[in-house]
C-alpha positions as CSV (number, residue, x, y, z in Angstrom):
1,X,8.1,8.7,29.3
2,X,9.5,12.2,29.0
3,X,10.4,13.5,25.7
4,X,12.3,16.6,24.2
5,X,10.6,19.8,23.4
6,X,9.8,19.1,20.0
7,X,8.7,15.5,20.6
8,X,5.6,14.2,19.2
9,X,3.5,12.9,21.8
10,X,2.7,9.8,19.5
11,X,5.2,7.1,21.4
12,X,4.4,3.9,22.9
13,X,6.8,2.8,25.5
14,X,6.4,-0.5,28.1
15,X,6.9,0.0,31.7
16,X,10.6,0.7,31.7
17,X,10.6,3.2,29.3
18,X,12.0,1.1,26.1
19,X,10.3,2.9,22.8
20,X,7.5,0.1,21.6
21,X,6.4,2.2,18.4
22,X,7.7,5.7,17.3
23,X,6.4,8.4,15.2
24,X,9.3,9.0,12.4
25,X,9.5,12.7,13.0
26,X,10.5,11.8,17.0
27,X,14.0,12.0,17.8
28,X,14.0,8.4,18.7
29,X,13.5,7.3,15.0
30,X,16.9,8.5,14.7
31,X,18.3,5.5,16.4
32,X,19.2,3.2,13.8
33,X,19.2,0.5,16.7
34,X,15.8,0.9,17.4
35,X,14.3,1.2,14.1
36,X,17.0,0.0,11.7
37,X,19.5,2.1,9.5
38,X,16.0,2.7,6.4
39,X,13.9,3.8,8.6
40,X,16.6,6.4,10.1
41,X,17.6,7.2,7.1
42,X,14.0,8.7,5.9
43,X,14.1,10.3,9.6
44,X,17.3,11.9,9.2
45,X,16.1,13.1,5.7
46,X,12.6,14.5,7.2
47,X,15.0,16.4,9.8
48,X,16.9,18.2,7.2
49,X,13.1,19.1,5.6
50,X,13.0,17.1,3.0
51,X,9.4,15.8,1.8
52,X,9.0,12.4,3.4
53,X,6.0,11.0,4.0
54,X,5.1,10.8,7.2
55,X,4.9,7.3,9.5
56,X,4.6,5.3,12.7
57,X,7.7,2.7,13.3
58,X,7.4,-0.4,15.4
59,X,11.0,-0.7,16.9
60,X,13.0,-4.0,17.6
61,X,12.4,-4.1,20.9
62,X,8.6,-3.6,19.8
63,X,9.1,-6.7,17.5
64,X,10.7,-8.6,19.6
65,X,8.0,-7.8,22.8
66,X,5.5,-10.4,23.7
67,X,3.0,-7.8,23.3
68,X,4.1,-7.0,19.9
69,X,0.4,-6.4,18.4
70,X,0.0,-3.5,20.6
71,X,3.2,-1.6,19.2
72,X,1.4,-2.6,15.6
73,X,-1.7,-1.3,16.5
74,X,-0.4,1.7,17.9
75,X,0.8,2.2,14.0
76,X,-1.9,1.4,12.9
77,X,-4.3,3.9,14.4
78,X,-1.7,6.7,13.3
79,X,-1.4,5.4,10.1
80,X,-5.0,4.3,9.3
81,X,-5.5,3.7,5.2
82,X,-3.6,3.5,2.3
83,X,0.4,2.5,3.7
84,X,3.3,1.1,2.8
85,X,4.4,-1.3,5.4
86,X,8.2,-2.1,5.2
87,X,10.6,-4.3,7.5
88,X,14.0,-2.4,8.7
89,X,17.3,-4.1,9.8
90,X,20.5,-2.6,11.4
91,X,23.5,-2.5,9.4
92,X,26.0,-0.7,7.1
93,X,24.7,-2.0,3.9
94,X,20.9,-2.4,5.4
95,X,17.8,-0.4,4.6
96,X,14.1,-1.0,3.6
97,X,13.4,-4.1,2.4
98,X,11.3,-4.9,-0.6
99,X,8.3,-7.0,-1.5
100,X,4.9,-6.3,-1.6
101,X,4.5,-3.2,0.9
102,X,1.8,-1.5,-0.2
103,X,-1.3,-2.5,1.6
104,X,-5.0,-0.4,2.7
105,X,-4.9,-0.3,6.6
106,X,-8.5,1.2,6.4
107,X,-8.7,-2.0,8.3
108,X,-6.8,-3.6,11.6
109,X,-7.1,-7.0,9.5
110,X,-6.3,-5.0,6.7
111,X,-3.1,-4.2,8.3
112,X,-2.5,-7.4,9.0
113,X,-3.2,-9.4,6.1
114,X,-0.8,-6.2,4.3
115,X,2.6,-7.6,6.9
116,X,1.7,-11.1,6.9
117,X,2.4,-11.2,3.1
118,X,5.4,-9.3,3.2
119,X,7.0,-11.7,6.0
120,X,5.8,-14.5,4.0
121,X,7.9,-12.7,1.0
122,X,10.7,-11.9,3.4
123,X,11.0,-15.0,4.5
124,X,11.0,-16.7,1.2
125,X,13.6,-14.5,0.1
126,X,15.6,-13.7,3.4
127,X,15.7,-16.7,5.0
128,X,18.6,-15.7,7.7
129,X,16.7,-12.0,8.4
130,X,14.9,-13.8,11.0
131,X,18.4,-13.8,13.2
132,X,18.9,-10.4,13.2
133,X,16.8,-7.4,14.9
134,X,14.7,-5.5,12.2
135,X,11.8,-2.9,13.2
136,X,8.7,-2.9,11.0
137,X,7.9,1.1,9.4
138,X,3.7,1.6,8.4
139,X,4.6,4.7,6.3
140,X,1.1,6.8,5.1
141,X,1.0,7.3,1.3
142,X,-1.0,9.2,-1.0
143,X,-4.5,7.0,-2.0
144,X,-3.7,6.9,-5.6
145,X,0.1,8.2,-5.4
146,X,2.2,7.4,-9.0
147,X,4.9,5.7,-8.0
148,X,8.8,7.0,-9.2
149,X,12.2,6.2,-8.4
150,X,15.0,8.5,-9.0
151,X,18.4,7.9,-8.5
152,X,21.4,10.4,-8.4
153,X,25.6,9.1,-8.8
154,X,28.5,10.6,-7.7
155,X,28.7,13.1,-11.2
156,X,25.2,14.1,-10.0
157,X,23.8,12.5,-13.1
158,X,20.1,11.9,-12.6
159,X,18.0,9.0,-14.2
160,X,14.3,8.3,-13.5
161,X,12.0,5.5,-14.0
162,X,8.2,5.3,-13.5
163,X,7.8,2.1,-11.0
164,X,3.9,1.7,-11.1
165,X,4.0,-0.2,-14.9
166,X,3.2,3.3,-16.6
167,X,5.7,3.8,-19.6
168,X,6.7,7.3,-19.2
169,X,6.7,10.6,-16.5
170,X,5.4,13.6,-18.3
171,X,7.4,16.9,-18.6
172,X,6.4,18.6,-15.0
173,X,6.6,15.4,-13.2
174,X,10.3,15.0,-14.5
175,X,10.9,18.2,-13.6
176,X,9.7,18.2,-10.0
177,X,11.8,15.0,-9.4
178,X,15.2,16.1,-11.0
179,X,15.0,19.2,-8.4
180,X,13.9,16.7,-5.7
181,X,16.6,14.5,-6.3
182,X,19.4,17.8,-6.1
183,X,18.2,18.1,-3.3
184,X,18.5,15.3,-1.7
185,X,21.6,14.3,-2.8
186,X,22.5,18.1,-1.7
187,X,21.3,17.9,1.9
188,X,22.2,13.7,2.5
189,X,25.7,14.8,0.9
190,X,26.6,11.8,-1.2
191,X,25.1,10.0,-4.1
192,X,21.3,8.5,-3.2
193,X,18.7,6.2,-4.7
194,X,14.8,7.6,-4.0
195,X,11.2,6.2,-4.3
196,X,8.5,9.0,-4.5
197,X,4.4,9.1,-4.6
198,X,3.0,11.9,-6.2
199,X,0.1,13.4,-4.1
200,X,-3.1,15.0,-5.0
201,X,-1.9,18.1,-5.4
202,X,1.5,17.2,-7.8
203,X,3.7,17.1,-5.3
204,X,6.4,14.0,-4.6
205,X,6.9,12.6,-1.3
206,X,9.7,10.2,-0.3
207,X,8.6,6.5,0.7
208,X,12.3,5.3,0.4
209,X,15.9,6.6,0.4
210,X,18.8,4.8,0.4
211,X,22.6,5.6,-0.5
212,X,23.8,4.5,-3.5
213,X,26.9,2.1,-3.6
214,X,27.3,1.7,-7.2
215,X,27.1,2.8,-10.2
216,X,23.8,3.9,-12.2
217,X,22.5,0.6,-14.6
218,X,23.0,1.9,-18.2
219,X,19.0,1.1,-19.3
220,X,16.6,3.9,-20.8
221,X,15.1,5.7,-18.2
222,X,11.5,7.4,-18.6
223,X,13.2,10.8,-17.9
C-alpha cells in the first residue's frame, strides 16, 4: 500500500489495503481505532521523541482476520526475542492491559505460548473484553531490563516504585527517571503513569504510558 514519506516499510496490509500489523513508529499506529487508545498512546509519545521502546502492533482488523497468525507472525519476525506482548482496546478510559506480558519470542512457539497465557489471563479477568475490538502490541524490551514505574499528579509530584520484586532504585536510577517522568508529563501535557526497562547501557525506555485519572496512592515509594 503507499505510505507517507517517513513511513517505515514494515506494514502488513490484505488485499484492500486495511493495515494487518503496524510498526509503532508508522503513522498508522496513531489510529487508536486500529490499534487501541495504549498502543497510540506510546506512539504519540515516541512522535514527540520520547524513549519508547520500539514495537510491531497487530491491529483489530488484524485480530479479527481469518488469517490472523500471519499479522502475528509479521510481529514476530520484527520483534524476535525478549517482548512484552500486551492486548489494546479502544476507549476513553482504555489502555494496555495487564497480566503476564513478558514473554522470549526467540521462538514462533515461543511467541505463542507468551499470548496464549495472557488471553487465558484476560479472559479470566475480562470476561466481556472479548465483545469489543482490541489490537495485540509485541513491544521489544531490553534482555535483562529492571523494571520501574513512575507516576507523575497534577502538582507534578513524582513517586517511584521498583516493579521487578527488588526493594529499592539506587541514586542514578532515581535520578534518570524523575527527569524522564518531567518529561513526559511535560511533552503528554497532563498528569501520566509510566513503566520503564533499564537497558544495557542505564538508560530507561517506556513499555507503558497511560494518563493518570486519580490521585497518587499514599504508600512508600522506593524513590
Amino acid at each position: 500500500m503507499p505510505t507517507a514519506a517517513d513511513e517505515p516499510g514494515d506494514v502488513l496490509s490484505d488485499a484492500g489495503g486495511t493495515p494487518l500489523a503496524v510498526s509503532l513508529r508508522s503513522v498508522h499506529a496513531l489510529d487508536p481505532g486500529l490499534v487501541g487508545n495504549g498502543t497510540c498512546l506510546l506512539a504519540a509519545a515516541g512522535r514527540l521523541g520520547l524513549p519508547v521502546a520500539d514495537g510491531v502492533a497487530v491491529t483489530t482488523a488484524g485480530v479479527a482476520n481469518d488469517d490472523r497468525l500471519d499479522a502475528l507472525r509479521h510481529a514476530w519476525r520484527r520483534t524476535r526475542g525478549p517482548v512484552h506482548v500486551l492486548l489494546s482496546d479502544r476507549g476513553p478510559r482504555s489502555g494496555l492491559g495487564v497480566g503476564p506480558s513478558r514473554c522470549d519470542a526467540s521462538t514462533w512457539s515461543g511467541l505463542l505460548d507468551g499470548l496464549h497465557d495472557l488471553l487465558a489471563y484476560d479472559q479470566l479477568e475480562n470476561p466481556g473484553h472479548a465483545e469489543g475490538p482490541w489490537a495485540i502490541l509485541v513491544l521489544k524490551v531490553p534482555a535483562d531490563g529492571r523494571c520501574a514505574i513512575v507516576e507523575s499528579d497534577h502538582r507534578g509530584r513524582i513517586r517511584l516504585w521498583a516493579a521487578d520484586g527488588r526493594r529499592t532504585l539506587n541514586w542514578p536510577a532515581r535520578v534518570r527517571l524523575r527527569a524522564l517522568a518531567r518529561q513526559t508529563r511535560e511533552r503528554i501535557g497532563r498528569p501520566i503513569s509510566l513503566e520503564a526497562m533499564r537497558t544495557e547501557d542505564g538508560d530507561w525506555v517506556i513499555t507503558d504510558l497511560r494518563h493518570r485519572v486519580s490521585r497518587i496512592a499514599r504508600s512508600r515509594p522506593a524513590g
